[in-house]
NULUMDO-460360 format. One record per residue (C-alpha): residue in one letter; residue number from 1; y, x, z. Coordinates in steps of 0.02 Angstrom, whole numbers, plus 50000, padded with zeros to 5 digits. Layout:
# NULUMDO-460360
   residu   num       v       u       w
        A   NUM       Y       X       Z
...
# end
This chain:
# NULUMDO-460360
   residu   num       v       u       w
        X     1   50000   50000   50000
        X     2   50181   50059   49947
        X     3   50320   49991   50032
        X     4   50464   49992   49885
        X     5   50643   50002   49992
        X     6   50771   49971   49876
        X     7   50944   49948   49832
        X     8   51055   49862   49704
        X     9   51245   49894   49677
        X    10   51324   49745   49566
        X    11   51484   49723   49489
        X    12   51606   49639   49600
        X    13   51792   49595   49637
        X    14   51906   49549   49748
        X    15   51862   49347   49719
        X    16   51737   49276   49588
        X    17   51657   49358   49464
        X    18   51729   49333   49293
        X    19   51606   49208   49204
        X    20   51516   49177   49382
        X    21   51403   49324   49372
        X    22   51362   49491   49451
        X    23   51273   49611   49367
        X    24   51165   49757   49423
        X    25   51241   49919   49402
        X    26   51151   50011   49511
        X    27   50949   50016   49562
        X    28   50895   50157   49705
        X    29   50749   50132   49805
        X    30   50619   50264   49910
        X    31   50424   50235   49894
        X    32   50348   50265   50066
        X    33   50177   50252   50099
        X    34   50078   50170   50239
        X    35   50124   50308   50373
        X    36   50302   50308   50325
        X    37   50327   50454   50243
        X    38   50447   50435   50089
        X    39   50336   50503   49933
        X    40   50452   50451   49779
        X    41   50646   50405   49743
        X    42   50715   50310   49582
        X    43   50892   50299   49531
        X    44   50977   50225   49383
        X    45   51136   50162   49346
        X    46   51126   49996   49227
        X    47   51256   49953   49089
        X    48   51313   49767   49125
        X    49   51319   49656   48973
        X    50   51415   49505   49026
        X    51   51548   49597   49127
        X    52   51568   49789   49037
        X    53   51714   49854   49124
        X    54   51720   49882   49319
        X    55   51846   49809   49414
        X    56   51943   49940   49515
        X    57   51899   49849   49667
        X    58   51714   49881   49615
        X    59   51752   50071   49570
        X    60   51826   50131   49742
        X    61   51701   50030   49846
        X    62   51540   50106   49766
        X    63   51611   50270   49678
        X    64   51538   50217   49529
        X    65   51622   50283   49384
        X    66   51659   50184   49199
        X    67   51578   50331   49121
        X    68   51423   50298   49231
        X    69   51397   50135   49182
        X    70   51438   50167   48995
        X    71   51310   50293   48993
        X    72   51185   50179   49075
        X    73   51030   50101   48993
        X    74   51027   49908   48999
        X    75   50941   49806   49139
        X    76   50788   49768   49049
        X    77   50735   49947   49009
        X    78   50777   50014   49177
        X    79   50701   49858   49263
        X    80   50555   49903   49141
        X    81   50566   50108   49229
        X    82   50604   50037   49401
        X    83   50435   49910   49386
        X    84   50327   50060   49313
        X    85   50382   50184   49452
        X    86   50333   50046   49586
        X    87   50166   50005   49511
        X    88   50177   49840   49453
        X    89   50008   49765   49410
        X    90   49930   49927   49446
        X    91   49967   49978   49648
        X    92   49992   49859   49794
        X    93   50167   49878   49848
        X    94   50323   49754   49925
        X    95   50474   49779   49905
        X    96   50609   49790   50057
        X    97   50792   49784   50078
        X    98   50940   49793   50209
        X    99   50963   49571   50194
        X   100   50934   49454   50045
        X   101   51079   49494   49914
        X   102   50980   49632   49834
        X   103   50824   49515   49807
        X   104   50921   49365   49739
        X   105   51022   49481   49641
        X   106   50878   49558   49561
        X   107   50802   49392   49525
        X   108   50950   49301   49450
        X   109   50991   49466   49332
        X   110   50788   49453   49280
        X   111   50823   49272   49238
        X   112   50988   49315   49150
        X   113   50910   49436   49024
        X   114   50759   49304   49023
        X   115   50618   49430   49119
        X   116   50496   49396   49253
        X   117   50521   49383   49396
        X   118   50378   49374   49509
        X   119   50373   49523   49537
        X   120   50506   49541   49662
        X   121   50440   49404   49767
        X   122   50344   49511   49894
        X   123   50497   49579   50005
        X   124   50547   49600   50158
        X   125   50736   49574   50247
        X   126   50733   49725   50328
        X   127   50893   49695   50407
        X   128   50849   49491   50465
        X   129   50664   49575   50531
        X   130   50739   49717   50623
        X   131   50847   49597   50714
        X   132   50711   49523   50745
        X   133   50626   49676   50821
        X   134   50779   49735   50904
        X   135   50784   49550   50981
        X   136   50962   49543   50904
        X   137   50981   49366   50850
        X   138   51003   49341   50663
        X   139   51181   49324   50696
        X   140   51219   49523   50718
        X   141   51322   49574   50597
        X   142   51287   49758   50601
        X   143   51307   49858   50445
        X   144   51183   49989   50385
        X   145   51281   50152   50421
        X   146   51301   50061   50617
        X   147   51096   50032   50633
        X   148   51057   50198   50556
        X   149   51153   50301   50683
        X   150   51117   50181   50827
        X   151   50924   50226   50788
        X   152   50975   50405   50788
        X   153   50976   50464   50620
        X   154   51139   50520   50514
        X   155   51180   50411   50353
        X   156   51158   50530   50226
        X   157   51237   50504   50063
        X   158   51397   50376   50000
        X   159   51400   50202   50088
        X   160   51384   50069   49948
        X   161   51288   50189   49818
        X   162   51092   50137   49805
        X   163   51008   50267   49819
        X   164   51107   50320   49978
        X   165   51083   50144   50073
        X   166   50890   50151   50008
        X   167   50863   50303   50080
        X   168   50967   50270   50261
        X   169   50861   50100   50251
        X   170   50700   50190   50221
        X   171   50765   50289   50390
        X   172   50733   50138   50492
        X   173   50585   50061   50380
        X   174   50485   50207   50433
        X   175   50531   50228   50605
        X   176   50469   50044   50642
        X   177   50311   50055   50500
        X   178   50187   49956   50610
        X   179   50317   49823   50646
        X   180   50356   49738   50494
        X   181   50294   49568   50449
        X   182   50233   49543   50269
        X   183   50208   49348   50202
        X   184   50097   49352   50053
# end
């Protein structure tokens, strides 16, 4: 079993999207295996198709650079990479995140360019079952960089990049391996 902890960056803006839609610009997620150990990384950037250009808003909070996404590959052939570096069909896996956005993201973009989906639907909210854990209450509102450095580690990395916050949520993933609850 692989436990996929992932991250997506979208476009975004100050108030709604232009058009109603975010798009993923960003996928970076760890693979760690049943003891916790991380064993793999993947990061792409994705070129959005609906909304092109990044809002500035979008540019300072995740560093992400026009010339980044212009370079980019479009979601379907990275979603195609990011599905073939998790195993899909061939490796038992689920996927985990810090809350829901990233999995509802990742859906509604897969129904957008007219993809599966299914294969997102084995997650876990890391962030709703560490509260859990923690005995929190799902109304903390802690952050990711908070969490990581209240469990003792140092956020490595930029704060709203994907591969950063997969790899700071792979931190506490690992640290509580034998606690996480998995609905098939």
């Amino acid at each position: 079993m692989n436990y996929i902890i992932y991250d997506i960056e979208a476009t975004c803006w100050r108030g709604r999207p232009p058009k109603g839609i975010n798009e993923v610009i960003e996928i970076g997620a760890v693979k760690i295996n049943q003891y916790g150990e991380n064993v793999s990384t993947f990061s792409k950037f994705v070129k959005p198709l609906v909304n092109p250009i990044l809002s500035s808003f979008c540019k300072q909070l995740t560093k992400i650079s026009q010339e980044n996404i212009d370079r980019a590959d479009d979601y379907i052939v990275v979603v195609d990479e990011f599905k073939e570096w998790i195993g899909v069909g061939e490796e038992d896996y689920v996927l985990g995140a810090w809350g829901d956005f990233d999995k509802r993201i990742l859906r509604q973009n897969c129904e957008l360019h007219k993809m599966d989906s299914e294969w997102v639907e084995f997650f876990i909210n890391v962030k709703s079952q560490y509260n859990t854990i923690k005995g929190l209450g799902s109304n903390n509102r802690s952050g990711l960089k908070t969490i990581v450095e209240k469990e003792g580690f140092e956020f490595d990395g930029i704060q709203h990049r994907a591969i950063s916050d997969a790899m700071n949520t792979g931190k506490v993933f690992s640290k509580y391996i034998d606690e996480w609850v998995i609905v098939w």
